[in-house]
C-alpha positions as CSV (number, residue, x, y, z in Angstrom):
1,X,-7.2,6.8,3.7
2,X,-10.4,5.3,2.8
3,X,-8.5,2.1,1.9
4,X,-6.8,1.8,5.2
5,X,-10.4,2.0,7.3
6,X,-11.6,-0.6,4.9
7,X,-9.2,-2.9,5.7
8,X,-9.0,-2.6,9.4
9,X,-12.9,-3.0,9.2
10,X,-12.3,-6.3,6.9
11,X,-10.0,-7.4,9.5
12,X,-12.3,-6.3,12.8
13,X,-15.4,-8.6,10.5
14,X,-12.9,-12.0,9.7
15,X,-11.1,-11.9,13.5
16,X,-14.1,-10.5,15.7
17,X,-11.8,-11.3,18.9
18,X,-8.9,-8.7,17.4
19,X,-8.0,-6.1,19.3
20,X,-6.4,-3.2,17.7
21,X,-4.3,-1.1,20.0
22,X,-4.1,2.0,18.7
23,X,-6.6,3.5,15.8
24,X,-5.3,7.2,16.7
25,X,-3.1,7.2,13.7
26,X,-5.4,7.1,11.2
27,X,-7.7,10.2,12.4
28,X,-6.4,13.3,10.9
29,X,-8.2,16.2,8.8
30,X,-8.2,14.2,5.9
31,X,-10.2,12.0,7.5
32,X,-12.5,14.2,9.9
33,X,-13.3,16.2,6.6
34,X,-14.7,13.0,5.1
35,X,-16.5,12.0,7.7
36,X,-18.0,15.6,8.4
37,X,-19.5,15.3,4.4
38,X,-20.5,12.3,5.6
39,X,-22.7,12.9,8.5
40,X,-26.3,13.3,8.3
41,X,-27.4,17.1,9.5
42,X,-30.4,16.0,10.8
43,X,-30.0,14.1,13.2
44,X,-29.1,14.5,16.8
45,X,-26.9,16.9,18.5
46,X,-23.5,15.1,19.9
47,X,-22.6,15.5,23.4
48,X,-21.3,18.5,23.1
49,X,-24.7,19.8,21.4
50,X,-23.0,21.0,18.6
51,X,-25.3,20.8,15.2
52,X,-23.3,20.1,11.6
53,X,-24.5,23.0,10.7
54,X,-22.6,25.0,13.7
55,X,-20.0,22.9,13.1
56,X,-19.7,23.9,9.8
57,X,-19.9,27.7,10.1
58,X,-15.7,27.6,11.1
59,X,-15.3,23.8,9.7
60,X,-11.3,24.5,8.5
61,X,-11.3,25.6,12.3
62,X,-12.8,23.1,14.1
63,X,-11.2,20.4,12.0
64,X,-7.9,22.0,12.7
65,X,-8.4,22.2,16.8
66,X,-9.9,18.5,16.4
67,X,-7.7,16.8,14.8
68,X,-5.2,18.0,17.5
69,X,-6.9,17.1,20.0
70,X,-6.6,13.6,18.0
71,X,-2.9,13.6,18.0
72,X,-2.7,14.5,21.7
């Protein structure tokens, strides 16, 4: 996975006028799971207001109803 966002960032950096038409593909637990151990806890609350650490408390959960949302 890591390899495929890699390369679509290489691509976005060497063709700045590129547009991709559909990224959708690629997000999908594997993916919301890295970027979840990824994030920073202390900074700011999304939108929704939603800390990592709340988040976190159901992660398998919220990944699940997330990356559906994703595919929908």
């Amino acid at each position: 996975m890591q390899t495929k966002l890699v390369r679509i960032a290489e691509i976005a950096k060497e063709n700045p006028k590129e547009q991709f038409t559909s990224l959708y593909h690629f997000l999908n637990e594997e993916l919301l799971t890295q970027c979840n151990r990824e994030l920073d806890g202390n900074k700011a609350t999304g939108v929704d207001q939603v800390t990592k650490a709340a988040y976190e408390e159901n992660l398998e959960l919220n990944i699940k109803v997330d990356g559906k949302h994703c595919r929908n």
